[in-house]
N, C-alpha and C positions, 0 to 999 in steps of 0.2 A: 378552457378559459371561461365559457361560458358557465359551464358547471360552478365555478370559484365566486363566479358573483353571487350565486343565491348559498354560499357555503350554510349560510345557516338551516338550511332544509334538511343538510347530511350528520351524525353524528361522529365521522372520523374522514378526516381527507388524508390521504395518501401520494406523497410526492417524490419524488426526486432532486438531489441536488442543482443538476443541471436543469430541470422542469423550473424550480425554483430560484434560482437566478435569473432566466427567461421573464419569470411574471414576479418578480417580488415587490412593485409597486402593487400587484392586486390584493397584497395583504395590507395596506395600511392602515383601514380600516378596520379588520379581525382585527380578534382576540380570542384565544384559546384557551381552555382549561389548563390541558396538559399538553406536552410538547417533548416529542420523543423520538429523538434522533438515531437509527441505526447507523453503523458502519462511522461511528463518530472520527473518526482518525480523518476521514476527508475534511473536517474544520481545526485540526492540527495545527497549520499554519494562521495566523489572525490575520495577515494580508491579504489574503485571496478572497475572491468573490463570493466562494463558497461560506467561506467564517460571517463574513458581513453580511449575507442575505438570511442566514440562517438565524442570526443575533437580533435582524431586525423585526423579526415576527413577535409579536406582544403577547405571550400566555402567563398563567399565573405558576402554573409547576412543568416542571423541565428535568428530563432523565436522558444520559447519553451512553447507549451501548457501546462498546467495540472488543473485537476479538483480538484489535494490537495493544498490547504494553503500555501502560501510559507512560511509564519510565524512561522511554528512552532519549526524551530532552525534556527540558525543564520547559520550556516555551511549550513544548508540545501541551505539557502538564497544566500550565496558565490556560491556555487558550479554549480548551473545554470546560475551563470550571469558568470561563469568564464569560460561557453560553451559560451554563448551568446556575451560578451566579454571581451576576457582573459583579464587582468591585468587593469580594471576598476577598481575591489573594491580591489587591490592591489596584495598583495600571500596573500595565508593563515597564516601564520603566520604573516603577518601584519595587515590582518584583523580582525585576531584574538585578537591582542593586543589592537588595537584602537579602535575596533567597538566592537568585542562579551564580553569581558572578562571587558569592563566599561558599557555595555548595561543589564548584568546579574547583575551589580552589582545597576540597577536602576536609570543610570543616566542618564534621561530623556533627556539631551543638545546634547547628542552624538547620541540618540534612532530619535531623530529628524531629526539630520546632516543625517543621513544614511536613511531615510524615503525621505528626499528629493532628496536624490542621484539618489537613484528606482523607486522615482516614476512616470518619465518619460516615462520608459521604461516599464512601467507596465501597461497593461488594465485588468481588472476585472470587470467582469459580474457578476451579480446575477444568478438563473435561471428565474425567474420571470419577467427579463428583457427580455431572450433571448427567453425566449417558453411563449410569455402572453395565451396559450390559454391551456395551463395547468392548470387544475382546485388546490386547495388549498388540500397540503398532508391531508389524510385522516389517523388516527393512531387507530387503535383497538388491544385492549388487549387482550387476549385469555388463563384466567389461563389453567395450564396441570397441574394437581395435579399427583404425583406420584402411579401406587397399589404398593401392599407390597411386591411386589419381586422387584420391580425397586430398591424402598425404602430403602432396605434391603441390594443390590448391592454398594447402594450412600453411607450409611452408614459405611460400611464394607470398602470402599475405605477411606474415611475419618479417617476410625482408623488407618488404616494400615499406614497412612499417620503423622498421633499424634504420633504414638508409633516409627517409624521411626524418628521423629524430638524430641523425649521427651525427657527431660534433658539434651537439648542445649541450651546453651549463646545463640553469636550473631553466624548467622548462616556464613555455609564456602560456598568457590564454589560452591562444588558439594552440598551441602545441599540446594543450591539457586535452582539448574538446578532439584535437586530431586523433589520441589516443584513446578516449573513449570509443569512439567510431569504427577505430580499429579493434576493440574488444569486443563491439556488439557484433562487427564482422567476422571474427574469428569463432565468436559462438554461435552466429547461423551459420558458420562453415563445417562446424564439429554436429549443427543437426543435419542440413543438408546442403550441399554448396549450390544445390537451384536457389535457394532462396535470396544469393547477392550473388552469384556468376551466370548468368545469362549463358545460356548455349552447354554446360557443362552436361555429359552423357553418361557419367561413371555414375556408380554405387553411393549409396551413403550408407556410413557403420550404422548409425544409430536409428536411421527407418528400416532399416533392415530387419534388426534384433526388434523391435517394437512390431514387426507385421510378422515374426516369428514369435513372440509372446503370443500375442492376440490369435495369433492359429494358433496355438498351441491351448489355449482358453478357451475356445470354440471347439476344438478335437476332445477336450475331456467335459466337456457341457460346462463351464464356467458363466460364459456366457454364451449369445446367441445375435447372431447376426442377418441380419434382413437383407437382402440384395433387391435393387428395385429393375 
């Protein structure tokens, strides 16, 4: 904080999202040349605290990286070019009328107008452009078959989870968010059931097969492991 008041002594400050919602009354004042946002997809959304502290910093050019898509909402699409700059692709609400809400509706003339708008200001790299000396992803499969106490565990979560939802229509709220709950439980169950059953003493498939890769990487020199 201290450092931020005399900014003008430094030639690049360096922050964080979260750093940056903490103190973003200490930029009122600044002004910045340039303004360069990594990992832009955290101002995706223009509600959140992240979009608004980041918008409200005053420079005169502005670039926003990210290694996600910017395709895959139209809002998402708005919301960085409205950092990048403001009132190009209009408010949101007129963006929304003219571009998202006839573009969802498949209408290819308008999906276009708005492809040429962006794509000025847009570079996109491949990685195979950027790193050629990356050899070609390599993908191997590793079934982990469950034993019977895992099994047992996956099971029992699963009913508990039927009989909770049984003899429901269409499902409410809370019956939505009950279900999520019980998906993220079922996937720490499938890595290892310590992570949401307390007291459980069996195996797990899938730490298992991972501390027999990792030996198995260590025994041909792959890698190298430290014991303290």
């Amino acid at each position: 904080r201290r450092r931020l008041e005399r900014a003008g002594e430094y030639d690049v400050i360096v922050t964080s999202y979260d750093i940056l919602k903490r103190d973003v009354t200490l930029y009122t004042d600044l002004a910045f040349h340039y303004h360069v946002l990594d990992e832009a997809q955290y101002i995706k959304n223009s509600n959140t605290q992240n979009a608004r502290a980041v918008k409200s910093v005053r420079s005169v050019r502005r670039f926003a990286l990210t290694g996600t898509p910017v395709e895959n909402r139209l809002a998402e699409l708005w919301s960085i070019f409205d950092f990048l700059m403001p009132g190009f692709l209009f408010s949101r609400r007129t963006f929304m009328n003219r571009f998202e809400a006839p573009i969802q509706r498949q209408e290819t003339r308008v999906a276009e107008h708005l492809r040429q708008m962006v794509a000025p200001f847009i570079l996109r790299r491949l990685k195979q452009e950027v790193l050629t000396e990356l050899p070609p992803k390599t993908e191997r499969l590793m079934p982990a078959a469950m034993e019977r106490p895992q099994r047992q565990v996956y099971l029992a979560a699963i009913a508990d989870l039927r009989r909770q939802l049984s003899g429901s229509g269409k499902l409410s709220g809370r019956q939505r968010i009950t279900v999520l709950t019980h998906l993220t439980r079922l996937r720490q169950i499938c890595c290892d059931p310590r992570l949401c059953c307390e007291g459980y003493t069996g195996d797990s498939a899938k730490l298992d097969a991972c501390a027999e890769l990792i030996q198995n990487a260590v025994d041909v020199g792959v890698v190298a492991v430290d014991t303290v």
